[in-house]
Backbone bond lengths (Angstrom), bond angles and torsions (degrees), N, CA, C in turn:
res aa  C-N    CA-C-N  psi(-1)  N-CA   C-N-CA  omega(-1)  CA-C   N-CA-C  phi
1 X - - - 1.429 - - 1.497 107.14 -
2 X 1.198 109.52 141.86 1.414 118.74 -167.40 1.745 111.68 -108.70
3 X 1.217 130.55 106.53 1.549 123.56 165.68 1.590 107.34 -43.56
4 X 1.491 95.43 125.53 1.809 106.09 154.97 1.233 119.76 -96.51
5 X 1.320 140.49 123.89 1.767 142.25 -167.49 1.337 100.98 -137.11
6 X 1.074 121.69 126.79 1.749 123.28 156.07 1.376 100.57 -52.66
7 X 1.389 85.22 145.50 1.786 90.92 176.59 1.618 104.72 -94.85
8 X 1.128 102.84 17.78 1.800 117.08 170.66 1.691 116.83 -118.99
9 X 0.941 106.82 -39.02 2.044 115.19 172.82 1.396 110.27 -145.38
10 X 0.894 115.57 163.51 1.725 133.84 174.02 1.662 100.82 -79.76
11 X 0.892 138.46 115.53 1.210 133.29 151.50 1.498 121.91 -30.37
12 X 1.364 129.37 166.90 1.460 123.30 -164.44 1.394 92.46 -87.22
13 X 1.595 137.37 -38.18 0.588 161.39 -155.80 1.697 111.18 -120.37
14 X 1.899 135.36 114.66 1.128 127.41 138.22 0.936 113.10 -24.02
15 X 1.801 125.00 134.61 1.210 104.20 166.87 1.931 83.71 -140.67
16 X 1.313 97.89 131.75 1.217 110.02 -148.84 1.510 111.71 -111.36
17 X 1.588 93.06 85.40 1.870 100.99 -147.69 1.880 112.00 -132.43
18 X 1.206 81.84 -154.70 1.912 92.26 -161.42 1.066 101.07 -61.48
19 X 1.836 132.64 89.05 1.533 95.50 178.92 2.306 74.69 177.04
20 X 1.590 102.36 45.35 1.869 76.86 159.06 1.786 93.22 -177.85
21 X 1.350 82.75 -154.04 1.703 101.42 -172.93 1.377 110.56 -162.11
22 X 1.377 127.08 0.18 1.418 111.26 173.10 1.806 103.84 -175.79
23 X 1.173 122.09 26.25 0.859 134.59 -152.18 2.233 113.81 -134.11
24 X 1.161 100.76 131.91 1.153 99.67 -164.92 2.178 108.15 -125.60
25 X 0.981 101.94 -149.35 1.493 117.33 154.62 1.351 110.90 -11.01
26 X 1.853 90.58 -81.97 1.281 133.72 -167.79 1.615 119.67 -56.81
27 X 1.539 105.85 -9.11 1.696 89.95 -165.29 1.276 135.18 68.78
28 X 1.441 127.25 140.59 0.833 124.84 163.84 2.192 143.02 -77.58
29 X 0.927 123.40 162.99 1.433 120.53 -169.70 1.864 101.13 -115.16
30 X 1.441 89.09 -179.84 1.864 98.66 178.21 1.336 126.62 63.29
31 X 1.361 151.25 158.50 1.367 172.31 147.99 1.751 101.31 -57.43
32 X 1.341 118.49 140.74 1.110 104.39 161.05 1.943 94.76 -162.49
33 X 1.223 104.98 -174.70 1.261 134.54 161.43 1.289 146.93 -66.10
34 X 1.459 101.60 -39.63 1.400 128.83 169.02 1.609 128.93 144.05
35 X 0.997 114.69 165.03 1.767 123.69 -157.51 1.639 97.37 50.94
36 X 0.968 140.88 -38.15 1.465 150.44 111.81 1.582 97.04 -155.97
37 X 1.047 124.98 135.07 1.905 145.58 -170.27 1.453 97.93 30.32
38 X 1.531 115.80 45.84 1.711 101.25 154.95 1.333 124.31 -104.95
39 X 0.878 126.10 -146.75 1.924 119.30 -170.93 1.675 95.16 -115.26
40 X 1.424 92.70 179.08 1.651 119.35 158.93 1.309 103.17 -71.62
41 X 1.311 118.20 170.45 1.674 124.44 -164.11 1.958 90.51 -95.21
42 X 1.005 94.92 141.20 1.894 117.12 -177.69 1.872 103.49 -93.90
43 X 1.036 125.37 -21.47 1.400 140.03 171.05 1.040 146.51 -154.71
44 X 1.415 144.34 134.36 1.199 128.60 177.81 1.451 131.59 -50.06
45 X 1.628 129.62 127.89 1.087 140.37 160.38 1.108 132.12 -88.22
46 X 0.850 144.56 56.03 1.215 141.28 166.32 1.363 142.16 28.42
47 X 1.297 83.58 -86.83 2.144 114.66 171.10 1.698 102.54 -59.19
48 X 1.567 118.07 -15.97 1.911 95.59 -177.25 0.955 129.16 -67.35
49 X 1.299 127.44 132.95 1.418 111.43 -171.72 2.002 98.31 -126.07
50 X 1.036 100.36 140.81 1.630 115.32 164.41 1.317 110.42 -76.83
51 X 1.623 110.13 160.48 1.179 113.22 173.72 1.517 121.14 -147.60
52 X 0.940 143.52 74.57 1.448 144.41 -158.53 1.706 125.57 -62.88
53 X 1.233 125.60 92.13 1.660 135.54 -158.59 1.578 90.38 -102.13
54 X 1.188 107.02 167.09 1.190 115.48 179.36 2.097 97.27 -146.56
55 X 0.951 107.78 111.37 2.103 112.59 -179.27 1.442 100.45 -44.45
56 X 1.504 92.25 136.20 1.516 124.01 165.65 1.649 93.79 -72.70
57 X 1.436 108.07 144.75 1.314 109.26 176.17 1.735 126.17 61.44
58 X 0.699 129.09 -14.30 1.705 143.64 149.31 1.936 113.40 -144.52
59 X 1.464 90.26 92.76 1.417 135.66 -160.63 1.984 100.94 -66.51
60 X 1.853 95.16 -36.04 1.672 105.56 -177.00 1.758 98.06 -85.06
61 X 1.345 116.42 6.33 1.670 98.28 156.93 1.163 129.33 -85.77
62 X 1.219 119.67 124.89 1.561 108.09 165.99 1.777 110.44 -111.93
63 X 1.335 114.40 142.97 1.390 102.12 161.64 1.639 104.32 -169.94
64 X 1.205 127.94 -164.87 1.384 111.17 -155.89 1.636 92.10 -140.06
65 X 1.635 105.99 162.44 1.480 115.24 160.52 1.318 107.23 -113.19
66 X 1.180 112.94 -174.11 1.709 124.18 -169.21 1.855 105.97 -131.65
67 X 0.881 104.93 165.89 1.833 131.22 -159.37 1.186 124.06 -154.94
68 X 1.453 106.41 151.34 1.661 121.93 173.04 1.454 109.15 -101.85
69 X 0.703 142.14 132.05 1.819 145.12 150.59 1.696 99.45 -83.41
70 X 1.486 88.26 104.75 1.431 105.16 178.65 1.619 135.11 -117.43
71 X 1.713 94.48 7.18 1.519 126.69 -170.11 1.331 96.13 -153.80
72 X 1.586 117.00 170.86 1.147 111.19 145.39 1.394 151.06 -68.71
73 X 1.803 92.43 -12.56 1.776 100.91 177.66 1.204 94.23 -128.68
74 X 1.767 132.79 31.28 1.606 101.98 -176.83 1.703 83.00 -152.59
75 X 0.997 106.40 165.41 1.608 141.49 -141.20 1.782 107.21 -142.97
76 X 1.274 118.72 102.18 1.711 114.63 151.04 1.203 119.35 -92.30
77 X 1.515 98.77 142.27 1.460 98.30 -179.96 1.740 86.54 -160.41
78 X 1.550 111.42 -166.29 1.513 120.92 -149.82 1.430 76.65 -91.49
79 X 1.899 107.57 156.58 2.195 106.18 161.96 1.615 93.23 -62.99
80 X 1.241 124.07 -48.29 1.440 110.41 -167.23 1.817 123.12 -40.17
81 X 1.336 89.82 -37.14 1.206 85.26 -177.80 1.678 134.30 -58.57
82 X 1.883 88.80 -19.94 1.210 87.45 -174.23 1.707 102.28 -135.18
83 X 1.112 119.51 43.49 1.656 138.53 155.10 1.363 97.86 -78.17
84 X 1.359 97.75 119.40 1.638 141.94 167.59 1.744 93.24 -51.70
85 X 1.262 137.32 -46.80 1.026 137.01 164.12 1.204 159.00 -17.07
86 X 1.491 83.32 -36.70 1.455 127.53 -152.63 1.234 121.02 -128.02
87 X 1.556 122.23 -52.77 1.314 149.13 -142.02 1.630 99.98 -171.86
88 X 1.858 96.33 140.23 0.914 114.35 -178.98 1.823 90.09 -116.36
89 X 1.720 108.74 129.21 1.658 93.89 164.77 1.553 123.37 -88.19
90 X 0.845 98.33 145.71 1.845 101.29 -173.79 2.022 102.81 -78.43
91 X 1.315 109.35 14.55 1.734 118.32 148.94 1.935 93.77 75.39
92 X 1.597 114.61 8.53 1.462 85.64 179.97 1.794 89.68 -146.23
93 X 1.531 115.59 156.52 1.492 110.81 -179.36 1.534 102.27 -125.90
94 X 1.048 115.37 -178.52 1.780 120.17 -173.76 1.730 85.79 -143.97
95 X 1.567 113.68 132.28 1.098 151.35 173.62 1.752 110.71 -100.86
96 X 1.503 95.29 130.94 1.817 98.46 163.18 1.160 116.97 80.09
97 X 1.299 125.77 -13.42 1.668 116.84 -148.42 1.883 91.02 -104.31
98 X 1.443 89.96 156.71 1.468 115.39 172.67 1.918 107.75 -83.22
99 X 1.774 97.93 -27.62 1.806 111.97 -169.62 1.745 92.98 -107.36
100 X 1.349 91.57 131.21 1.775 109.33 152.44 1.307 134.63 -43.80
101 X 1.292 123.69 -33.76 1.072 158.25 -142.38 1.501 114.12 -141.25
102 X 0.898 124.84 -46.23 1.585 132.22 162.58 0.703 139.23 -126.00
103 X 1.920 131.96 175.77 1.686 116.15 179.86 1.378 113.80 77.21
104 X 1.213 108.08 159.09 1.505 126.47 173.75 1.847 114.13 65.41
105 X 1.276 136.23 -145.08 1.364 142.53 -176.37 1.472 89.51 -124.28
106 X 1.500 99.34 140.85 1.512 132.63 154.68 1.432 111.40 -117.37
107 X 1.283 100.18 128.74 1.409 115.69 168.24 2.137 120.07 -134.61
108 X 1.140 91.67 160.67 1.542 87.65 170.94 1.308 121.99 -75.52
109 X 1.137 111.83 170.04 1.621 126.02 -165.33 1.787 98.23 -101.26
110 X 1.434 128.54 67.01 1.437 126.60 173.48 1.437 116.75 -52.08
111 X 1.245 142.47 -33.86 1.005 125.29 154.24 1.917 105.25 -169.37
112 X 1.364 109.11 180.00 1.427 109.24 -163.28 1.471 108.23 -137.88
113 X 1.160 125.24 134.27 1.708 136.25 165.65 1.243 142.18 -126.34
114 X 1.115 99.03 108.34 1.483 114.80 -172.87 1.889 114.65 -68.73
115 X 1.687 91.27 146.04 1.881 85.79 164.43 0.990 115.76 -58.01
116 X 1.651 128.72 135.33 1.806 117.14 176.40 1.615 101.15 -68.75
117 X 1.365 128.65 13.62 1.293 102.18 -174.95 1.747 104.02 -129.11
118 X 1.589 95.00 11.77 1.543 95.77 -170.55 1.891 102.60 -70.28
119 X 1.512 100.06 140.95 1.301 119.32 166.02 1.629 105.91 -121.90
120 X 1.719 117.73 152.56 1.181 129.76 -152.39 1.672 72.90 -131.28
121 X 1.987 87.45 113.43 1.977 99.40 177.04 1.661 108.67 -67.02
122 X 0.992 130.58 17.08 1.714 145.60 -164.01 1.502 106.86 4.28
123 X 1.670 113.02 55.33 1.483 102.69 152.47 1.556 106.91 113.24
124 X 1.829 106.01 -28.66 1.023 117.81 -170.38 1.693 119.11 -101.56
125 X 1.697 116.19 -42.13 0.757 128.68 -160.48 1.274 111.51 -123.01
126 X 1.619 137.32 -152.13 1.347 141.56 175.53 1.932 95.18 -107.23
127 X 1.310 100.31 147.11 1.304 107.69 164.51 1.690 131.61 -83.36
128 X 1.268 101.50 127.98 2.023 95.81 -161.93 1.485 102.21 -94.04
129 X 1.104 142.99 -177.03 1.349 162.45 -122.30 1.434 83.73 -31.29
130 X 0.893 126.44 115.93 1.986 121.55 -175.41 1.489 99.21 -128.15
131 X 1.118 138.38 60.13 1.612 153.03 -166.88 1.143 107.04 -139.18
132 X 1.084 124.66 132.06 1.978 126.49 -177.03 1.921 90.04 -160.47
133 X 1.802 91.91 143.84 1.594 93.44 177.79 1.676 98.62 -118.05
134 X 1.563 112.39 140.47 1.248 112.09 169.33 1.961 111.92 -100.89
135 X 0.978 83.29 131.98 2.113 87.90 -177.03 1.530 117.19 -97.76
136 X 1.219 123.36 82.61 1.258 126.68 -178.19 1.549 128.44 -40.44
137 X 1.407 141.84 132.59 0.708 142.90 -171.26 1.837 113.51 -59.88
138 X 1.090 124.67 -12.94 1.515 126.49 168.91 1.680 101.80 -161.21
139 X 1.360 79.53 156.06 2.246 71.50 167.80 1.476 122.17 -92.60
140 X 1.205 100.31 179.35 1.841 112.48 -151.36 1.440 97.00 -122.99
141 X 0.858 124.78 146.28 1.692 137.73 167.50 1.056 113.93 -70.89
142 X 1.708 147.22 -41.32 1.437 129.75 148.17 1.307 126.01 -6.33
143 X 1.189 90.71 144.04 1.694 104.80 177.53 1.337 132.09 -85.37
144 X 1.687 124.88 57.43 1.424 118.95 177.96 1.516 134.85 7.82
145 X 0.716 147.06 122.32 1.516 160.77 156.16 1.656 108.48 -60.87
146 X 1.347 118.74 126.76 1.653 128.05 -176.16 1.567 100.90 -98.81
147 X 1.308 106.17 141.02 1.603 119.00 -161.54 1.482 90.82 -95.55
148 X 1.306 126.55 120.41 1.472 135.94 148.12 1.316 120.58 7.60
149 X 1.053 120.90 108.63 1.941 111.17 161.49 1.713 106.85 -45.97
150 X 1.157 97.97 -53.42 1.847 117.65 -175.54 1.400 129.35 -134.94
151 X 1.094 158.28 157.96 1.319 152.14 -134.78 1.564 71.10 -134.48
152 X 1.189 104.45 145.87 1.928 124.55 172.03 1.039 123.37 -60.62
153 X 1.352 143.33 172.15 1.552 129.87 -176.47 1.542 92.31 -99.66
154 X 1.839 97.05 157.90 1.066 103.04 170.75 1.843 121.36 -36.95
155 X 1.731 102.15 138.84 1.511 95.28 170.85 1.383 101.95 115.91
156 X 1.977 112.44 -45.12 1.612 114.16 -163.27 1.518 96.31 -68.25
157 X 1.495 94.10 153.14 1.632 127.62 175.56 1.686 97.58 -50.73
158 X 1.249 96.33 132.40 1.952 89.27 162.60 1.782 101.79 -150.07
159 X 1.482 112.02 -177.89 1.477 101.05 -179.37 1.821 101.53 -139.98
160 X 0.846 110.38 155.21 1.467 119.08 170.82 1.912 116.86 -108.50
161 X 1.260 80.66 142.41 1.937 87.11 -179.38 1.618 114.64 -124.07
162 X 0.731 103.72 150.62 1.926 99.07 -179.28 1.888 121.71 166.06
163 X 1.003 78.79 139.42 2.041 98.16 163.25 0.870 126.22 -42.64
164 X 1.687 109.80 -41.97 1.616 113.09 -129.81 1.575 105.96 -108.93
165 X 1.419 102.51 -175.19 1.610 107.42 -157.10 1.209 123.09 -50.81
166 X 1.537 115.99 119.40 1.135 143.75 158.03 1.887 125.52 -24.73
167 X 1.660 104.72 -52.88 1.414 112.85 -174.23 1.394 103.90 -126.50
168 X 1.578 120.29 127.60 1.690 114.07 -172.20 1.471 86.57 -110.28
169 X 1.487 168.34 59.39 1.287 154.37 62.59 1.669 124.71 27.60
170 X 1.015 115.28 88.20 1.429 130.21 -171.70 1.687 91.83 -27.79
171 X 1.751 99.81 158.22 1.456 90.19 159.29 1.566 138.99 43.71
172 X 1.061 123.56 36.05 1.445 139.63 -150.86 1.761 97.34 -143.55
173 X 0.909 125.41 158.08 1.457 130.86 177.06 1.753 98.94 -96.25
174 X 1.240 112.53 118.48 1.585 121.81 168.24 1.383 106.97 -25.84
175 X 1.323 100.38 156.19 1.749 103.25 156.41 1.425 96.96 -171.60
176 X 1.491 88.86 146.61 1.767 108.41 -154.94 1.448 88.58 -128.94
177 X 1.257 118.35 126.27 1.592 134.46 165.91 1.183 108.08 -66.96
178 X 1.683 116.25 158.46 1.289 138.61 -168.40 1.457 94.34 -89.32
179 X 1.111 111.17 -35.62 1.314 111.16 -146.34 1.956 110.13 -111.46
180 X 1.049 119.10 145.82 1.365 117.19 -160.86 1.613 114.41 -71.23
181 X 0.719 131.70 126.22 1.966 142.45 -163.44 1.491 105.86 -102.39
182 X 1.425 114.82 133.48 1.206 129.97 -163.07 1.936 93.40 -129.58
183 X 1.466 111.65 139.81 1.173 98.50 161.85 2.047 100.57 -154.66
184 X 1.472 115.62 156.83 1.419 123.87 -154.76 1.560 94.40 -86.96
185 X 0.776 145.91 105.91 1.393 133.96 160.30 1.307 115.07 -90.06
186 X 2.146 111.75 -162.86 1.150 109.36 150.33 1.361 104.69 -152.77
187 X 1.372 144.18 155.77 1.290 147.54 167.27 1.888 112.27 -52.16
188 X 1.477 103.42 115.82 1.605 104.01 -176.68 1.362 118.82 -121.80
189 X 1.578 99.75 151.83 1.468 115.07 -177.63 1.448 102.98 -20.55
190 X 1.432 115.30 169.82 1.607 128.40 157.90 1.334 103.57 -74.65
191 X 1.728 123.45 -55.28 1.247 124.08 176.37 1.770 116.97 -50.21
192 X 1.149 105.05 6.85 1.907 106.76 175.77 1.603 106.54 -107.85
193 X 1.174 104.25 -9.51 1.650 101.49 174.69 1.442 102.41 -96.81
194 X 1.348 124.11 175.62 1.582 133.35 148.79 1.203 109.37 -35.68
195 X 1.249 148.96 136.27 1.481 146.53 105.03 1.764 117.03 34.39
196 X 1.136 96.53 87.97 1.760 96.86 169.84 1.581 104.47 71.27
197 X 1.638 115.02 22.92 1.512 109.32 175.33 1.522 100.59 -102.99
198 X 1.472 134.34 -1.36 1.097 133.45 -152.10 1.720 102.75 -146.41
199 X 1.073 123.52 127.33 1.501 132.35 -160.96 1.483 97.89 -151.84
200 X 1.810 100.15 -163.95 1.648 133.50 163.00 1.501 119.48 -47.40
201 X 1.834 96.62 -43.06 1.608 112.69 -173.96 1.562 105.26 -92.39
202 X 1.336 123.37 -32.48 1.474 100.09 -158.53 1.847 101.02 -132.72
203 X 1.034 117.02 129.47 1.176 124.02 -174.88 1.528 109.49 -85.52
204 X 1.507 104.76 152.56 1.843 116.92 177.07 1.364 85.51 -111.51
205 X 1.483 107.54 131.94 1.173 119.92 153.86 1.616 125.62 -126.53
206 X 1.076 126.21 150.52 1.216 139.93 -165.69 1.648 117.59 -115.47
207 X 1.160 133.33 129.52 0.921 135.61 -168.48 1.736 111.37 -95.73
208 X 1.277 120.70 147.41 1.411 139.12 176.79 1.279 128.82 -87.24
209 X 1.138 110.13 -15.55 1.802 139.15 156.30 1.112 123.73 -95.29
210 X 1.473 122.79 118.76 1.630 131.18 -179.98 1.571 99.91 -56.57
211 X 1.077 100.43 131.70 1.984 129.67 174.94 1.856 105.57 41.83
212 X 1.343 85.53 74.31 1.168 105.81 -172.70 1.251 125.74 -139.24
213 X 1.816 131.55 123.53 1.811 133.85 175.07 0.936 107.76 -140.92
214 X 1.256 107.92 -169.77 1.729 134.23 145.23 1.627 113.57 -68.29
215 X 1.211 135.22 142.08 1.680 131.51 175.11 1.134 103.42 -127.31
216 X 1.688 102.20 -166.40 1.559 110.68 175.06 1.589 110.05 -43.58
217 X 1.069 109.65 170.49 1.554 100.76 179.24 1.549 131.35 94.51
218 X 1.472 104.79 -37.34 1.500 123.37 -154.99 1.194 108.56 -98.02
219 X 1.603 113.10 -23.23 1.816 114.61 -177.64 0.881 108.10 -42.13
220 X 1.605 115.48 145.83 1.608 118.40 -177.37 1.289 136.29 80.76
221 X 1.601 101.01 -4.07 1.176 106.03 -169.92 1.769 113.37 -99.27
222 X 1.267 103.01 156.62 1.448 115.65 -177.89 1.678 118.14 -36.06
223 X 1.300 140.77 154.21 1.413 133.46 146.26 1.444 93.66 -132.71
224 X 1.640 124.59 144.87 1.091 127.81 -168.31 1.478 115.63 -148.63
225 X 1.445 124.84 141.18 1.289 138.85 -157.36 1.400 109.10 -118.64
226 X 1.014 142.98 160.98 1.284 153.28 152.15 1.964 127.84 -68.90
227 X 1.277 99.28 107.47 1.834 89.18 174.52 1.121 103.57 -74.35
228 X 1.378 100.60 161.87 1.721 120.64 166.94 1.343 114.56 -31.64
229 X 1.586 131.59 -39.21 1.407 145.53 161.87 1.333 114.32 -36.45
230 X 1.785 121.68 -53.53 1.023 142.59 -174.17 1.860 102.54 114.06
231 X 1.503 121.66 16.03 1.589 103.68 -160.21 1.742 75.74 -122.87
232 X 1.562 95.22 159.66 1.471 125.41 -167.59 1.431 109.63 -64.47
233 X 1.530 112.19 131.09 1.231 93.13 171.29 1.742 79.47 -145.39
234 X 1.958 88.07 162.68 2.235 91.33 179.87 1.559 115.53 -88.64
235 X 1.680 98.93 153.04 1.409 97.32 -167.35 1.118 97.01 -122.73
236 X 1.483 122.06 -32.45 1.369 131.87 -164.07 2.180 115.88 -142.86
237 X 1.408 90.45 161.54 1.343 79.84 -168.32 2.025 87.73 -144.62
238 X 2.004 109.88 118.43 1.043 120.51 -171.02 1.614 121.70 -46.22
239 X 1.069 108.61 107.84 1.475 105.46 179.84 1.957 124.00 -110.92
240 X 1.675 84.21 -20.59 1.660 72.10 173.35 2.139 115.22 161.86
241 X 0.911 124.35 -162.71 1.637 116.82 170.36 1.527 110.75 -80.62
242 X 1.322 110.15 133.98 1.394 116.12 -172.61 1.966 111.77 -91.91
243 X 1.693 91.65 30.62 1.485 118.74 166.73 1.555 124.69 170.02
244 X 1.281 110.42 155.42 1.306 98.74 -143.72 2.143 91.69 -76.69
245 X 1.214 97.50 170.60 1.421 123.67 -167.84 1.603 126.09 36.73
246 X 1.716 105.00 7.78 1.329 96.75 -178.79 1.564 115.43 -64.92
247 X 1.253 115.45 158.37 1.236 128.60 161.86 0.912 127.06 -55.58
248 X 1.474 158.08 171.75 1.712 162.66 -134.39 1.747 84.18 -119.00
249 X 0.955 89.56 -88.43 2.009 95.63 174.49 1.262 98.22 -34.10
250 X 0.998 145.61 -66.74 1.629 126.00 -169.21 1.132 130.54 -72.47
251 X 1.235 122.69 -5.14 1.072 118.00 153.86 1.623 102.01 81.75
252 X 1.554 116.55 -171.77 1.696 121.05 -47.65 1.301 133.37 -64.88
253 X 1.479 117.19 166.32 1.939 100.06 -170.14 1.742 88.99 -92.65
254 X 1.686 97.29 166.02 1.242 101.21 158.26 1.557 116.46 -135.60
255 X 1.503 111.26 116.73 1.328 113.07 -179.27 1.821 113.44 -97.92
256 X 1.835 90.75 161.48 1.806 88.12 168.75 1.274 109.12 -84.98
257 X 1.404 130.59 148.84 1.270 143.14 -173.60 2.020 102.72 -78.27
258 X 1.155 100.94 87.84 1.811 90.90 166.51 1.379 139.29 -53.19
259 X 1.600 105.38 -19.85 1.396 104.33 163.57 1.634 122.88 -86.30
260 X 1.370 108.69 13.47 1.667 111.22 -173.98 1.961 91.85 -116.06
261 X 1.198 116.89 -5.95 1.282 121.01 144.06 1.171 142.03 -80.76
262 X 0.964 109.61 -14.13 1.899 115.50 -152.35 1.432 92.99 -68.04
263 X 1.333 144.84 -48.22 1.604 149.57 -178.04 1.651 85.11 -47.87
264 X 0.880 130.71 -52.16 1.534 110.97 -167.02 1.739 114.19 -89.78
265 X 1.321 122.52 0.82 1.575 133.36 -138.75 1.706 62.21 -120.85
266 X 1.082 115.60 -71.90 1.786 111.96 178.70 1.460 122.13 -41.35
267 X 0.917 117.81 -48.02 1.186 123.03 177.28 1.664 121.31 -55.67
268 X 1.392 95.43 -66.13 1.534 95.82 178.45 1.361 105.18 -65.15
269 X 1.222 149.57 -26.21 1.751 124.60 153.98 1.209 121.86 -35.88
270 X 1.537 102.81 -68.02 1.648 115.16 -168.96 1.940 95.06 -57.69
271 X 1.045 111.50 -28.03 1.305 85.71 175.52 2.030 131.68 -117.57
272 X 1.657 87.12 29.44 1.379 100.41 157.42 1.408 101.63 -141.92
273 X 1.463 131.56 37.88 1.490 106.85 -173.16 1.972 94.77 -91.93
């Protein structure tokens, strides 16, 4: 779960939403590059999709979560991202693009589904069933992304994708790149997360770059593994710090595992397609 903050006041209220990768309460620390010290994107993806939220309760935020295109009309991304709670969606997404802002397909947001069992850790804790599907108003010609049979064993190579903030520097005004952020990870022990933050459902991951995550911004966003082929497929979907108050730079992220969904990610198609 990702803290949302005006980059002008604190809200009265944490509101502990679509918008990070390692980041809590506490904020994040360090200078970086992006997703915090990751690169510009090295290839086209396809399946990314943007997402433009606007904060519950400080109305002058805008900022976005991130997505899989995993169908032709449907979209994974974190429930946070799209708790009424939390976040207001600005009703339209952008498909394919390497730019935030441009490129690729936009479509409307036809409707949205949450895990019935998702709880929002509000600031304090990890977020549980953290999976929500968005259903596009028509389908898109992009090329979907195939959800994991299994998430890799600890150790395997994985990658992170995302929007979101660039510099986790206390007190600093956000800043969200134009441009799509790639960073090397790898899938990590349970014993590398907090205590009971890391299970069946939600993966610890560890990053391959010194002071380096996912941040505000990043909820929802893709983590991706290699098939036996060598071509991308999703394993994980950004949900939040893989302990409570660490910083973005410090790492570790903790994502929901999409292949410990897919029985339910299936379901709700077959029963809104």
């Amino acid at each position: 779960m990702f803290s949302l903050k005006s980059s002008r006041r604190t809200a009265a209220r944490t509101v502990a939403v679509a918008l990070a990768g390692a980041a809590c309460a506490a904020m994040m620390t360090g200078s970086a590059e992006a997703i915090v010290n990751g690169r510009d994107s090295t290839q086209r993806y396809p399946f990314m999709v943007s997402i433009p939220v606007t904060g519950v309760g400080d109305p002058t935020f805008k900022g976005v979560c991130g997505g899989a295109l995993i169908d032709s009309q449907w979209v994974l991304t974190a429930a946070h991202c799209v708790d009424p709670g939390l976040v207001t969606l600005d009703g339209t997404v952008r498909i394919g693009s390497e730019w935030k802002s441009s490129g690729g397909t936009i479509c409307s947001v036809a409707k949205t589904v949450s895990h019935p069992g998702y709880r929002n850790g509000e600031g304090t804790s990890f977020n549980r069933n953290d999976v929500a599907l968005i259903r596009l108003n028509r389908p898109v010609a992009e090329k979907p992304i195939r959800i994991a049979d299994k998430p890799g064993r600890p150790g395997t190579p994985t990658r992170l994708l995302g929007f979101g903030r660039t510099d986790d520097t206390p007190d600093t005004p956000w800043v969200f790149p134009d441009r799509l952020q790639e960073l090397d990870t790898r899938r990590g022990a349970v014993s590398e997360c907090a205590p009971g933050y890391a299970d069946s459902t939600l993966l610890c991951t560890i990053s391959q770059v010194p002071k380096a995550m996912a941040c505000n911004g990043d909820s929802g966003s893709p983590q991706l593994q290699r098939d036996p082929k060598g071509r991308w497929e999703l394993t994980g979907v950004t949900s939040g710090p893989g302990a409570p108050g660490v910083r973005c730079s410090e790492g570790p992220g903790l994502y929901t595992s999409a292949p410990a969904y897919a029985g339910w990610i299936h379901e709700v198609i077959g029963r809104n397609g």
